[in-house]
N, C-alpha and C positions, 0 to 999 in steps of 0.2 A: 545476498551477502550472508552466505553462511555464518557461525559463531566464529569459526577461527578465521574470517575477514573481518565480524563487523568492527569496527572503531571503538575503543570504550570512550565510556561517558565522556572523560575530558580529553577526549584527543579530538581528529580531526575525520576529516572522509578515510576511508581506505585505500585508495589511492592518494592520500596528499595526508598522509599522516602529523606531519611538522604545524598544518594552519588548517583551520575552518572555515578558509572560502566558498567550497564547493557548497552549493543545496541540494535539497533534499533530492531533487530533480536527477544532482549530477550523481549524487553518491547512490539512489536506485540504478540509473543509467549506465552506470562507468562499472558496475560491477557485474560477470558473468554472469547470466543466467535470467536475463532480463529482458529478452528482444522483443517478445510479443507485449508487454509493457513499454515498452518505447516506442513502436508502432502503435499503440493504443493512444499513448498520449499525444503522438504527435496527429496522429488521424482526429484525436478529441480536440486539438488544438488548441492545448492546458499547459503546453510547454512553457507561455509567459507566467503562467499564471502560479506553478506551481515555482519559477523561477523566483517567485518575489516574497516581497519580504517575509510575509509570515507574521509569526511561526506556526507549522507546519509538523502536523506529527502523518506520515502515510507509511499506512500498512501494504508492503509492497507483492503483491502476488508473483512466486517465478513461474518461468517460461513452464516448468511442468503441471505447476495449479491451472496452467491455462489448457494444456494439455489434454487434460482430466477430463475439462467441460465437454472435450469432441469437436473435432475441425467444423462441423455446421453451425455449431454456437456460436464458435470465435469468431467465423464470418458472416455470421448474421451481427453477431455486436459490432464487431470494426467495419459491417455496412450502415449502421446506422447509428448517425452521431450523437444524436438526442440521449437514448439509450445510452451509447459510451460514455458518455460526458454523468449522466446519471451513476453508473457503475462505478466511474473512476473516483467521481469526488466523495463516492459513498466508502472508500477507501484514504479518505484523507481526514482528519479533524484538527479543529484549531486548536493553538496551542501545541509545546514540545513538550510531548511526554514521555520520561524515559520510563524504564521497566518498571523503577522502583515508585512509579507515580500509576499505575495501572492496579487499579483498584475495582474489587468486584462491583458492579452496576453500568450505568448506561453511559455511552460517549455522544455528543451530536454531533454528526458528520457536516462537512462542507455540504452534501447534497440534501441535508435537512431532516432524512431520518437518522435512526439511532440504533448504534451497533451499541451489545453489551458486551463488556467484561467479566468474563465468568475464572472461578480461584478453580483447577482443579488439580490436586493430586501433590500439593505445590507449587504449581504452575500459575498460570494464564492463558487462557484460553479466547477465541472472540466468538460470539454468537452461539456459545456449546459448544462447539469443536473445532472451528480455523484455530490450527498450533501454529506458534512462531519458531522460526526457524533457524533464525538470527535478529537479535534484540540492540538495540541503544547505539546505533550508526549516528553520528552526532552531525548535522553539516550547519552552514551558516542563518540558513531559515524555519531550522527544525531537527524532526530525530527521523531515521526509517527502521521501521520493523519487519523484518520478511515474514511475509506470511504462504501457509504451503495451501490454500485455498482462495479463488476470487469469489468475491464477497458481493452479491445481488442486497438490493436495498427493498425493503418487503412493498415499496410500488412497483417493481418490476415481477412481472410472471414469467414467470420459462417453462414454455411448455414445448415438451418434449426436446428439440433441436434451437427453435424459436425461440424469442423474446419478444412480448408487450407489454 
């Protein structure tokens, strides 16, 4: 969801501008640039989970952050689910947080560690350096924020191509 897609604050998904039925699920999904994040979720098989109530703030890595990691990463992760489900939820935490609620310090993730919020330059930044790409996508169960990096949770190791 680029900036000039995402939805401000009080409107609705970006595809469904008028109402905020869509979640968080639909308004990452329904927007270009998302495939390998939709095969992720559905391979993690979080599609209910992420469908429901909430709220739900997920930082949504696009198809290039995925990119980046290297074709052996990506299928090493989407072969194994434990891992993905780990990855994925370490990208989601509770609660809607919009931009103007992202405050320097520590988030808890659905998957139980903790990503930080770092102020730079102006900004916001997650972990030191994942920038957002597009900010305050609003949907019915929560906010999405694109982010241009996938975000490992510091129980996972990645070594070299691999992940344990």
């Amino acid at each position: 969801i680029p900036p000039s897609v995402a939805a401000p604050a009080t409107g609705g998904a970006p595809n469904n501008p008028n109402n905020n039925e869509n979640t968080v699920l639909d308004v990452a999904l329904g927007s270009d640039g998302f495939s390998t994040l939709a095969t992720a979720i559905q391979t993690a098989d979080l599609t209910a989970r992420l469908s429901g109530p909430g709220p739900f703030t997920l930082f949504a890595p696009t198809d290039t952050a995925f990119s980046a990691l290297g074709d052996d990463t990506v299928a090493s992760l989407l072969s194994n689910p434990i891992n993905l489900v780990e990855v994925l939820l370490y990208h989601v935490v509770p609660g809607a947080l919009l931009s103007s609620d992202l405050e320097p310090g520590p988030l808890q993730t659905l998957q139980g560690d903790g990503l930080t919020v770092n102020a730079i330059d102006g900004g916001v930044t997650l972990n030191g350096g994942t920038e957002f790409v597009g900010m305050d996508a609003v949907a019915s169960n929560g906010v999405v924020h694109v982010i241009n990096e996938v975000l490992f949770p510091p129980s996972l190791q990645v070594d070299g191509d691999q992940l344990s």
